[in-house]
C-alpha positions in Angstrom: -14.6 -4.7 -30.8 -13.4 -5.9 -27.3 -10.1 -6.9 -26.4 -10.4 -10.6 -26.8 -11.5 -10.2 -30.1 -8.9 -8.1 -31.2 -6.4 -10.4 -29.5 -7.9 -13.6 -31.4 -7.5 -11.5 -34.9 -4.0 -10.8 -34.1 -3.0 -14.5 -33.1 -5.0 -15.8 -36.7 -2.9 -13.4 -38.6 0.3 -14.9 -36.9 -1.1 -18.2 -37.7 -1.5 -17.3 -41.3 2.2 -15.2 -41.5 4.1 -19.0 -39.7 2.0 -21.2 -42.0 1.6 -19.7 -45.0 0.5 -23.3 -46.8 -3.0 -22.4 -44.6 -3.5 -19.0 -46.0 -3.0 -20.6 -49.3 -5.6 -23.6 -49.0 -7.8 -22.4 -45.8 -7.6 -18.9 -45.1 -10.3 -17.8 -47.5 -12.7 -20.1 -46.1 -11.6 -19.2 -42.2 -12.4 -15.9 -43.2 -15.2 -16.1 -44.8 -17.1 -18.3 -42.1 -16.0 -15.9 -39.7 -17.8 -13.7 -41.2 -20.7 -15.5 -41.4 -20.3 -15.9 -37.2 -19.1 -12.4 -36.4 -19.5 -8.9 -37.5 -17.9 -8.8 -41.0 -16.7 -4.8 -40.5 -15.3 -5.5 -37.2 -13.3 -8.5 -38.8 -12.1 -6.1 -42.0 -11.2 -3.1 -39.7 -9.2 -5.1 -37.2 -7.2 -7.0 -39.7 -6.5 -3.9 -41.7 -5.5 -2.4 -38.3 -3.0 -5.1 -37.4 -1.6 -5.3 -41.4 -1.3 -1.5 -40.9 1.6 -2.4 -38.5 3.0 -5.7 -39.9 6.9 -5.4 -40.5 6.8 -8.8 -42.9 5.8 -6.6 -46.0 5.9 -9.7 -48.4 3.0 -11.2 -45.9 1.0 -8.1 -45.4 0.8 -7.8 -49.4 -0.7 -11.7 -49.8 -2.6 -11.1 -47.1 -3.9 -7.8 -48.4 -4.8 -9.5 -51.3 -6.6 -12.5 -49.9 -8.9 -10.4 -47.5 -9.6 -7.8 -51.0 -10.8 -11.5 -52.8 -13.0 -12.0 -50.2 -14.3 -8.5 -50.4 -15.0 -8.0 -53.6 -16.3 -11.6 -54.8 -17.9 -13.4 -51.5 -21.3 -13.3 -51.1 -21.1 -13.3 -47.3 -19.8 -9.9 -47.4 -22.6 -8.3 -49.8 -24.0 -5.9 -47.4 -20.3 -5.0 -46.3 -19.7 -3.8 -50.1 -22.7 -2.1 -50.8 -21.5 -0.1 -47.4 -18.5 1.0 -48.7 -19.8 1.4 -52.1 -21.9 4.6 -51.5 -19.8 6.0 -48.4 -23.1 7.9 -46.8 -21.8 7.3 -43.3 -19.6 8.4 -41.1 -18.8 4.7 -40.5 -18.2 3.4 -44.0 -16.0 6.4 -44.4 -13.6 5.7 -41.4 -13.4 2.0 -42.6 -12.8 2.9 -46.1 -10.1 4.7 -44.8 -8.6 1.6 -41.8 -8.7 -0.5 -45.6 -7.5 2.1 -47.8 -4.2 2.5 -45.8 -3.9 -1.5 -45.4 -4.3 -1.7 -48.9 -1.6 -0.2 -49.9 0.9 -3.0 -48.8 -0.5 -4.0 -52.9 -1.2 -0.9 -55.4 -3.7 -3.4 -57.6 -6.1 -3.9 -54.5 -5.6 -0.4 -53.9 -7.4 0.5 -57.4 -10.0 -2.0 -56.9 -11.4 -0.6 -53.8 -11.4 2.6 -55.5 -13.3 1.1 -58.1 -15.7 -0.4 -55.2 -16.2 3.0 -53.0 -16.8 5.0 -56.8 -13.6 7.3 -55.9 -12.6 7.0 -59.4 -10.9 10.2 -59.4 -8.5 8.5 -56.7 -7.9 5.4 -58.6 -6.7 7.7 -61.8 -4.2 9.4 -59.5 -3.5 6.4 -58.2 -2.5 4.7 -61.7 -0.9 7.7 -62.6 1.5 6.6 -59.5 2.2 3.2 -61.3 4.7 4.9 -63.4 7.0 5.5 -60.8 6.5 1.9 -58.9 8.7 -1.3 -60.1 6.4 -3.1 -62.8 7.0 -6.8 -62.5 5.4 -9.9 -63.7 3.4 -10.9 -60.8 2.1 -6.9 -60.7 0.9 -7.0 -64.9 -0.8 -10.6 -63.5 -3.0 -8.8 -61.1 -3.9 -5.8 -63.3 -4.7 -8.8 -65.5 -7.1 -10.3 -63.0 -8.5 -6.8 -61.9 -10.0 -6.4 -65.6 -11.1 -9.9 -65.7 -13.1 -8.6 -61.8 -14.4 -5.9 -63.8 -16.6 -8.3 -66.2 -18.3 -9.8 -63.2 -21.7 -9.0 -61.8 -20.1 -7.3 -58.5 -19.1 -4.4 -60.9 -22.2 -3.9 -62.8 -22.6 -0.3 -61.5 -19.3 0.5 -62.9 -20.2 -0.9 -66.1 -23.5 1.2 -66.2 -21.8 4.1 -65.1 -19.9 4.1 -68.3 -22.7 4.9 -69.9 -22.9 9.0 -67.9 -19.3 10.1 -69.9 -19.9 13.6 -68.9 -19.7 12.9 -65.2 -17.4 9.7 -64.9 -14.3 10.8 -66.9 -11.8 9.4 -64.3 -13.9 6.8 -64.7 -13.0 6.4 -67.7 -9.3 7.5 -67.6 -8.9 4.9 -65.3 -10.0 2.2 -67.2 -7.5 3.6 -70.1 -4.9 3.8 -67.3 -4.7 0.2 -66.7 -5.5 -0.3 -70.8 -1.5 1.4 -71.0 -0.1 -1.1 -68.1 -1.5 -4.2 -69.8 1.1 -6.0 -72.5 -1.5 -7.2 -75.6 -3.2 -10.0 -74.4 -6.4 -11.3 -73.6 -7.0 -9.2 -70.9 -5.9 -5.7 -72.8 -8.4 -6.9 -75.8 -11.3 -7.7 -73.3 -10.9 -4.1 -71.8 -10.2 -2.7 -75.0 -13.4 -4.0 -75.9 -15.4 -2.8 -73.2 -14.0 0.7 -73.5 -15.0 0.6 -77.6 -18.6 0.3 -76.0 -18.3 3.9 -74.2 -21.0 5.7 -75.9 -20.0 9.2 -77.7 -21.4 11.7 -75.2 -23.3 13.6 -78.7 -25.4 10.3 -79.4 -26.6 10.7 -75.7 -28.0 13.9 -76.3 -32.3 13.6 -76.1 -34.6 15.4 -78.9 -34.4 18.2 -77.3 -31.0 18.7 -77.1 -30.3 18.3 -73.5 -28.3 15.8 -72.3 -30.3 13.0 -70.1 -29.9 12.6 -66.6 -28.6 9.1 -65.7 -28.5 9.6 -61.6 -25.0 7.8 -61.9 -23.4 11.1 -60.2 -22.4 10.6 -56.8 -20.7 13.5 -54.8 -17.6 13.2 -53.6 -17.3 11.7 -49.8 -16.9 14.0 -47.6 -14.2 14.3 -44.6 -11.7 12.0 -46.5 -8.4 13.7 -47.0 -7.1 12.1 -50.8 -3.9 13.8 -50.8 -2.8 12.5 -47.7 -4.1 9.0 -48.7 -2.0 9.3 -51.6 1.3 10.3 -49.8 0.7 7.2 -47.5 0.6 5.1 -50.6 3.2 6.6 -51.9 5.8 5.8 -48.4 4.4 1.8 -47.8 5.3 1.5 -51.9 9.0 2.8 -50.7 9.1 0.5 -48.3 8.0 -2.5 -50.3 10.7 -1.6 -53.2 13.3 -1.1 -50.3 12.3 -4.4 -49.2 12.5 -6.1 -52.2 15.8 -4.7 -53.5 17.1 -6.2 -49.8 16.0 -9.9 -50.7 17.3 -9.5 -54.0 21.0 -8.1 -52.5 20.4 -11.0 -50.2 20.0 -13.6 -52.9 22.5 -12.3 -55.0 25.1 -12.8 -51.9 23.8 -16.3 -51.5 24.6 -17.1 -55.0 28.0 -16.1 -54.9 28.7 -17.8 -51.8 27.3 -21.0 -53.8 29.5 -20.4 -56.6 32.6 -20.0 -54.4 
Protein backbone atom coordinates (compact mmCIF):
# COMPACT_ATOMS: atom_id res chain seq x y z
CA UNK A 1 0.00 0.00 0.00
CA UNK A 2 1.65 3.37 -1.01
CA UNK A 3 0.89 6.58 0.27
CA UNK A 4 -1.61 7.79 -2.27
CA UNK A 5 -3.59 4.91 -1.74
CA UNK A 6 -3.85 5.11 1.75
CA UNK A 7 -4.55 8.82 1.48
CA UNK A 8 -7.55 8.17 -1.16
CA UNK A 9 -9.02 5.41 1.53
CA UNK A 10 -8.86 8.04 4.16
CA UNK A 11 -10.59 10.83 2.16
CA UNK A 12 -13.58 7.97 0.95
CA UNK A 13 -14.09 7.24 4.58
CA UNK A 14 -14.53 11.05 5.28
CA UNK A 15 -16.79 11.13 2.39
CA UNK A 16 -18.83 8.35 3.77
CA UNK A 17 -18.68 9.87 7.67
CA UNK A 18 -20.10 13.93 5.97
CA UNK A 19 -22.62 12.03 3.74
CA UNK A 20 -23.92 9.38 5.36
CA UNK A 21 -27.10 9.23 2.76
CA UNK A 22 -24.04 7.64 0.32
CA UNK A 23 -22.90 5.05 2.66
CA UNK A 24 -26.53 4.13 2.85
CA UNK A 25 -27.47 3.94 -0.97
CA UNK A 26 -23.78 3.71 -2.65
CA UNK A 27 -21.14 2.68 -0.33
CA UNK A 28 -21.65 -1.01 -0.79
CA UNK A 29 -21.30 -0.86 -4.37
CA UNK A 30 -18.13 1.78 -4.19
CA UNK A 31 -16.64 -0.78 -2.27
CA UNK A 32 -17.34 -3.56 -3.83
CA UNK A 33 -16.09 -2.34 -7.39
CA UNK A 34 -13.08 -1.22 -5.73
CA UNK A 35 -12.49 -4.32 -5.11
CA UNK A 36 -12.93 -5.62 -8.22
CA UNK A 37 -10.15 -2.68 -9.46
CA UNK A 38 -7.70 -2.97 -6.49
CA UNK A 39 -6.37 -5.42 -4.16
CA UNK A 40 -9.37 -6.38 -1.94
CA UNK A 41 -6.88 -7.09 1.32
CA UNK A 42 -5.18 -3.90 0.87
CA UNK A 43 -8.70 -2.15 0.71
CA UNK A 44 -9.92 -4.21 4.14
CA UNK A 45 -6.62 -3.61 5.99
CA UNK A 46 -6.45 0.06 5.34
CA UNK A 47 -10.03 0.84 6.14
CA UNK A 48 -9.77 -1.20 9.29
CA UNK A 49 -6.60 0.78 9.99
CA UNK A 50 -8.21 4.19 9.59
CA UNK A 51 -11.69 2.96 11.69
CA UNK A 52 -9.08 1.69 14.23
CA UNK A 53 -8.59 5.48 14.89
CA UNK A 54 -11.92 7.11 14.12
CA UNK A 55 -13.23 9.25 17.15
CA UNK A 56 -17.06 9.35 15.57
CA UNK A 57 -17.88 5.91 17.27
CA UNK A 58 -21.54 5.94 15.92
CA UNK A 59 -19.84 6.11 12.23
CA UNK A 60 -17.05 3.57 12.79
CA UNK A 61 -19.85 1.07 14.02
CA UNK A 62 -22.05 1.49 10.54
CA UNK A 63 -19.24 1.54 8.78
CA UNK A 64 -17.91 -1.64 10.54
CA UNK A 65 -20.94 -3.15 9.61
CA UNK A 66 -21.20 -2.18 5.98
CA UNK A 67 -17.49 -3.32 5.05
CA UNK A 68 -18.39 -6.98 7.38
CA UNK A 69 -21.66 -7.21 4.66
CA UNK A 70 -19.45 -6.95 2.06
CA UNK A 71 -17.23 -9.51 3.54
CA UNK A 72 -19.12 -12.07 4.31
CA UNK A 73 -21.86 -12.09 1.40
CA UNK A 74 -20.06 -10.49 -1.85
CA UNK A 75 -18.84 -12.64 -4.30
CA UNK A 76 -16.02 -10.27 -5.29
CA UNK A 77 -14.38 -10.92 -2.07
CA UNK A 78 -14.56 -14.92 -2.20
CA UNK A 79 -10.92 -15.55 -2.27
CA UNK A 80 -10.43 -12.81 0.51
CA UNK A 81 -12.81 -15.13 2.85
CA UNK A 82 -11.48 -18.34 2.17
CA UNK A 83 -8.06 -16.44 3.32
CA UNK A 84 -9.10 -15.65 6.43
CA UNK A 85 -11.12 -18.69 6.79
CA UNK A 86 -8.25 -21.18 7.38
CA UNK A 87 -5.54 -18.54 8.82
CA UNK A 88 -2.34 -20.74 7.33
CA UNK A 89 -0.35 -17.50 6.81
CA UNK A 90 1.31 -15.25 8.35
CA UNK A 91 -0.60 -12.72 6.25
CA UNK A 92 -4.20 -13.77 6.85
CA UNK A 93 -3.28 -13.83 10.52
CA UNK A 94 -1.97 -10.17 10.74
CA UNK A 95 -5.15 -9.04 8.78
CA UNK A 96 -7.47 -11.05 10.84
CA UNK A 97 -6.07 -9.24 13.47
CA UNK A 98 -6.04 -5.11 11.52
CA UNK A 99 -10.18 -6.50 11.21
CA UNK A 100 -10.60 -8.09 14.48
CA UNK A 101 -9.65 -4.81 16.38
CA UNK A 102 -11.80 -2.60 13.83
CA UNK A 103 -14.57 -4.84 14.44
CA UNK A 104 -15.04 -4.29 17.57
CA UNK A 105 -16.58 -0.69 17.09
CA UNK A 106 -19.89 -3.56 16.67
CA UNK A 107 -19.70 -6.86 19.04
CA UNK A 108 -22.24 -8.79 16.30
CA UNK A 109 -19.61 -8.35 13.46
CA UNK A 110 -17.22 -9.20 15.94
CA UNK A 111 -18.81 -12.88 16.36
CA UNK A 112 -19.29 -13.29 12.77
CA UNK A 113 -15.73 -13.07 11.78
CA UNK A 114 -15.14 -15.45 14.41
CA UNK A 115 -17.44 -17.58 12.87
CA UNK A 116 -15.61 -16.88 9.36
CA UNK A 117 -11.81 -17.44 10.64
CA UNK A 118 -13.26 -20.96 12.66
CA UNK A 119 -12.03 -19.22 16.12
CA UNK A 120 -15.10 -20.42 17.67
CA UNK A 121 -13.60 -20.73 21.01
CA UNK A 122 -13.26 -16.78 20.66
CA UNK A 123 -16.62 -16.09 19.60
CA UNK A 124 -17.99 -18.13 22.94
CA UNK A 125 -15.87 -15.88 25.01
CA UNK A 126 -16.86 -13.26 23.13
CA UNK A 127 -20.74 -13.93 23.73
CA UNK A 128 -20.10 -14.64 27.15
CA UNK A 129 -18.95 -10.72 27.14
CA UNK A 130 -22.59 -9.81 25.88
CA UNK A 131 -23.82 -10.11 29.30
CA UNK A 132 -22.09 -7.28 30.51
CA UNK A 133 -22.65 -4.88 27.23
CA UNK A 134 -26.04 -2.66 26.90
CA UNK A 135 -28.62 -5.03 24.95
CA UNK A 136 -30.75 -2.78 22.84
CA UNK A 137 -33.11 -3.23 20.02
CA UNK A 138 -31.03 -2.49 17.13
CA UNK A 139 -28.23 -5.02 18.93
CA UNK A 140 -31.11 -8.30 19.25
CA UNK A 141 -31.84 -7.01 15.31
CA UNK A 142 -28.30 -7.89 14.29
CA UNK A 143 -27.96 -11.19 16.31
CA UNK A 144 -31.24 -11.70 14.44
CA UNK A 145 -29.60 -11.13 11.06
CA UNK A 146 -26.37 -13.02 12.04
CA UNK A 147 -28.55 -16.34 12.42
CA UNK A 148 -30.41 -15.64 9.32
CA UNK A 149 -26.17 -15.32 7.65
CA UNK A 150 -25.73 -18.54 9.24
CA UNK A 151 -28.41 -20.39 6.84
CA UNK A 152 -26.63 -19.13 3.73
CA UNK A 153 -24.27 -21.02 1.55
CA UNK A 154 -21.13 -18.71 2.75
CA UNK A 155 -21.44 -20.77 6.11
CA UNK A 156 -21.84 -24.19 4.87
CA UNK A 157 -18.55 -25.30 6.53
CA UNK A 158 -19.97 -24.18 9.82
CA UNK A 159 -22.97 -26.08 9.18
CA UNK A 160 -20.99 -29.30 8.42
CA UNK A 161 -18.86 -28.80 11.20
CA UNK A 162 -21.76 -29.37 13.42
CA UNK A 163 -21.76 -32.55 12.48
CA UNK A 164 -17.73 -33.34 14.47
CA UNK A 165 -19.47 -32.56 18.29
CA UNK A 166 -16.42 -33.93 19.86
CA UNK A 167 -14.10 -31.32 18.42
CA UNK A 168 -16.39 -28.20 17.81
CA UNK A 169 -18.06 -27.66 21.30
CA UNK A 170 -17.54 -23.87 21.31
CA UNK A 171 -18.91 -24.41 18.22
CA UNK A 172 -21.70 -25.34 19.46
CA UNK A 173 -21.84 -23.24 22.76
CA UNK A 174 -21.82 -20.45 20.55
CA UNK A 175 -24.57 -21.14 18.66
CA UNK A 176 -26.56 -21.66 22.10
CA UNK A 177 -25.00 -18.40 23.23
CA UNK A 178 -26.73 -16.27 20.74
CA UNK A 179 -29.92 -18.99 21.10
CA UNK A 180 -30.06 -17.18 25.07
CA UNK A 181 -29.72 -13.41 23.43
CA UNK A 182 -32.57 -13.97 20.99
CA UNK A 183 -36.28 -13.03 22.33
CA UNK A 184 -38.76 -15.96 20.68
CA UNK A 185 -39.03 -15.24 17.30
CA UNK A 186 -38.50 -16.40 13.98
CA UNK A 187 -34.96 -16.16 14.15
CA UNK A 188 -34.62 -18.05 17.80
CA UNK A 189 -36.98 -21.00 16.17
CA UNK A 190 -34.82 -21.17 12.94
CA UNK A 191 -31.56 -21.62 15.16
CA UNK A 192 -33.31 -23.63 17.56
CA UNK A 193 -33.99 -25.81 14.75
CA UNK A 194 -30.75 -26.12 13.40
CA UNK A 195 -29.18 -26.81 16.76
CA UNK A 196 -32.11 -29.83 17.25
CA UNK A 197 -30.16 -31.30 14.06
CA UNK A 198 -26.77 -31.60 16.18
CA UNK A 199 -26.25 -35.20 15.98
CA UNK A 200 -25.75 -37.12 19.55
CA UNK A 201 -22.00 -37.79 19.51
CA UNK A 202 -23.06 -41.88 20.49
CA UNK A 203 -25.01 -42.26 17.09
CA UNK A 204 -21.67 -41.22 15.41
CA UNK A 205 -19.84 -43.89 16.70
CA UNK A 206 -18.77 -46.59 13.58
CA UNK A 207 -19.20 -50.55 13.99
CA UNK A 208 -16.31 -50.73 15.54
CA UNK A 209 -16.80 -48.48 18.12
CA UNK A 210 -14.50 -45.71 17.26
CA UNK A 211 -15.59 -42.54 16.61
CA UNK A 212 -15.06 -41.41 12.75
CA UNK A 213 -12.82 -38.95 11.68
CA UNK A 214 -14.52 -35.99 9.93
CA UNK A 215 -11.22 -33.78 9.15
CA UNK A 216 -13.40 -30.81 10.43
CA UNK A 217 -10.54 -30.11 13.23
CA UNK A 218 -8.43 -27.26 12.53
CA UNK A 219 -5.62 -26.23 15.10
CA UNK A 220 -5.77 -23.25 16.67
CA UNK A 221 -3.78 -20.21 14.71
CA UNK A 222 -0.86 -19.63 15.86
CA UNK A 223 0.93 -16.21 16.96
CA UNK A 224 -2.57 -14.63 17.79
CA UNK A 225 -2.72 -13.41 21.32
CA UNK A 226 -6.89 -13.97 22.21
CA UNK A 227 -6.74 -12.52 25.56
CA UNK A 228 -5.41 -9.43 24.51
CA UNK A 229 -7.94 -9.35 21.67
CA UNK A 230 -10.48 -9.73 24.17
CA UNK A 231 -9.38 -6.81 26.51
CA UNK A 232 -9.32 -4.59 23.36
CA UNK A 233 -12.98 -5.55 22.78
CA UNK A 234 -13.66 -5.10 25.98
CA UNK A 235 -12.22 -0.99 26.19
CA UNK A 236 -13.73 0.14 22.38
CA UNK A 237 -17.29 -1.42 24.02
CA UNK A 238 -16.54 1.21 27.05
CA UNK A 239 -16.12 3.72 24.87
CA UNK A 240 -19.13 3.03 22.76
CA UNK A 241 -21.48 2.84 26.12
CA UNK A 242 -19.66 6.10 27.33
CA UNK A 243 -20.60 7.52 24.08
CA UNK A 244 -23.88 6.61 24.01
CA UNK A 245 -24.93 7.48 27.56
CA UNK A 246 -23.29 11.24 26.36
CA UNK A 247 -25.91 11.58 23.42
CA UNK A 248 -28.59 10.37 25.61
CA UNK A 249 -27.48 13.18 28.57
CA UNK A 250 -27.36 15.39 25.60
CA UNK A 251 -30.87 14.62 24.41
CA UNK A 252 -32.35 14.60 27.58
CA UNK A 253 -30.89 18.40 28.04
CA UNK A 254 -32.36 19.30 24.74
CA UNK A 255 -35.70 18.12 25.79
CA UNK A 256 -35.86 20.06 28.80
CA UNK A 257 -34.81 23.16 27.21
CA UNK A 258 -37.86 22.43 24.75
CA UNK A 259 -40.13 22.03 27.41
CA UNK A 260 -39.03 25.27 29.23
Amino acid sequence: MNSYFYKFMINLLKRFSSERKLLETRGAFIIRQLCLLLNAENIFHSMADILLREEDLKFASTMVHTLNTILLTSSELFQLRNQLKDLKTPESRNLFCCLYRSWCHNPVTTVSLCFLTQNYKHAYDLIQKFGDLEVTVDFLTEVDKLVQLIECPIFTYLRLQLLDVKNNPYLIKALYGLLMLLPQSSAFQLLSHRLQCVPNPELMQTADGTKPSTGFRRPAASNIDYTELLQHFEKVQNKHLEARHQRAGRAEQLDRRVVL
